[in-house]
Structures are given as C-alpha cells and as structure tokens.
C-alpha positions as CSV (number, residue, x, y, z in Angstrom):
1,X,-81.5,25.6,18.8
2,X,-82.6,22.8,21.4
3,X,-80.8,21.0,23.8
4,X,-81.4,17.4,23.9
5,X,-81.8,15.8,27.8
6,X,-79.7,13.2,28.1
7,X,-82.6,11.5,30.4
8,X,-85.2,11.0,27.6
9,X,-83.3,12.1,23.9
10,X,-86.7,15.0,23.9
11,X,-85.3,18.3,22.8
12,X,-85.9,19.8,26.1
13,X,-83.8,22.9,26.7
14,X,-82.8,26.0,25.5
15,X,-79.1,27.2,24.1
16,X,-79.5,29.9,26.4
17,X,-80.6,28.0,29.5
18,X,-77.7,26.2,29.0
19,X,-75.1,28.9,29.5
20,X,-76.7,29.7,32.7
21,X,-75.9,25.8,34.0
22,X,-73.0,25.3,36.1
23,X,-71.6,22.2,37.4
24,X,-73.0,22.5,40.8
25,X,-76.5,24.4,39.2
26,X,-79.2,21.8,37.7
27,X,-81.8,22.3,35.7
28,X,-85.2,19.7,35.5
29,X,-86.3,18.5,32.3
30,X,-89.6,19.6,31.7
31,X,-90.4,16.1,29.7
32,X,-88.9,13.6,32.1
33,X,-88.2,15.6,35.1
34,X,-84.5,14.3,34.5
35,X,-81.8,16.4,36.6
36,X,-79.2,17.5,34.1
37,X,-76.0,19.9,34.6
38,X,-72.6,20.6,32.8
39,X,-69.5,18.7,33.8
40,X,-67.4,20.1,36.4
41,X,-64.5,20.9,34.2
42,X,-66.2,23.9,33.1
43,X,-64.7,25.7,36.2
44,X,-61.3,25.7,34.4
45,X,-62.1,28.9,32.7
46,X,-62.2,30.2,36.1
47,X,-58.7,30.4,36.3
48,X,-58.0,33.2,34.5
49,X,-60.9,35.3,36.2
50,X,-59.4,34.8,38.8
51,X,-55.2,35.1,37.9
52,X,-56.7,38.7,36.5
53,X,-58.7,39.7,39.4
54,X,-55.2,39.2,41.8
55,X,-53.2,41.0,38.9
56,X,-55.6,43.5,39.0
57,X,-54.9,44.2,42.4
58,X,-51.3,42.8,43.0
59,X,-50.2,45.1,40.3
60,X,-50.9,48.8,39.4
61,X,-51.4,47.5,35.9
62,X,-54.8,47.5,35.9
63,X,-55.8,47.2,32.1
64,X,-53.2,43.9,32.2
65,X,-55.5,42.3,35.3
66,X,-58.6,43.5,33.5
67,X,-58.0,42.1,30.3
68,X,-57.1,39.1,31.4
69,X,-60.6,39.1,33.5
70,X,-62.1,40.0,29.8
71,X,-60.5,37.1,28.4
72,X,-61.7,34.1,31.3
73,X,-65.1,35.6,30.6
74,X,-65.3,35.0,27.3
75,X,-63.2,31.5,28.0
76,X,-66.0,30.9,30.4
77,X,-68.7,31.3,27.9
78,X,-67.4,29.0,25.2
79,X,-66.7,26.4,27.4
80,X,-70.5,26.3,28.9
81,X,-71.4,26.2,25.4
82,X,-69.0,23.1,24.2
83,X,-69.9,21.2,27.2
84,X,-72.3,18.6,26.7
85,X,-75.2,18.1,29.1
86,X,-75.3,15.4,31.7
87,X,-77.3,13.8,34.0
88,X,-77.5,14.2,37.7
C-alpha cells in the first residue's frame, strides 16, 4: 500500500515508512524531493506512555503502569497510521 506525497500526488512512500515519521522526523520524496511529515498531534498518544511509565514507578503496581505503557504504544501506532501526510 502506497502513500501518496502530498507535494506531487506520485505514490511515493511506503505504509511502513510512514509509521517511522514523526512530527519533528521528515522524510524526502523520492519523485519531487518534497519534505513531508505527520502532523504534530500524533504526540498525544504520548500521554499515556508516559502517565504509565510514572505509575510504573510512583506505584508498586507495576503490571497497572505497564499496561498502561502497552496500551500508549499501540495508541501510538494507530494514530501514525490515521494521520495523513503533510508537507514541510
């Protein structure tokens, strides 16, 4: 599955290139040499990395903080994948 740059419309990158993006992370287009990213609300799924990793150690309920850790991670992934890509 290709992502489209939002430079040129040329099917340009890969899904899996994609998750590896982050807002302040670009990648070039290889067509048009366009800068594109991911918006920077994909660092909300941050959050509950982070509320898990302090739980984790606030707490001795470790499997609480860990799950929740589990849980921003795989919040973290879907979101990269939702967002569309945008220029930079």
């Amino acid at each position: 599955m290709g992502m489209r740059c939002p430079h040129c419309g040329k099917v340009a990158f890969s899904f899996a290139s994609k998750l590896f993006l982050g807002p302040a992370r670009t990648k070039q287009c290889d067509q048009c040499q366009g800068k594109v990213s991911i918006p920077w609300t994909s660092i909300i799924g941050l959050a509950p990395v982070l509320i898990g990793g302090y739980l984790s150690i606030a707490t001795s309920n470790n499997t609480l903080g860990f799950s929740i850790i589990i849980f921003g991670g795989i919040m973290i992934f879907l979101i990269q994948a939702s967002m569309p890509l945008e220029k930079r």
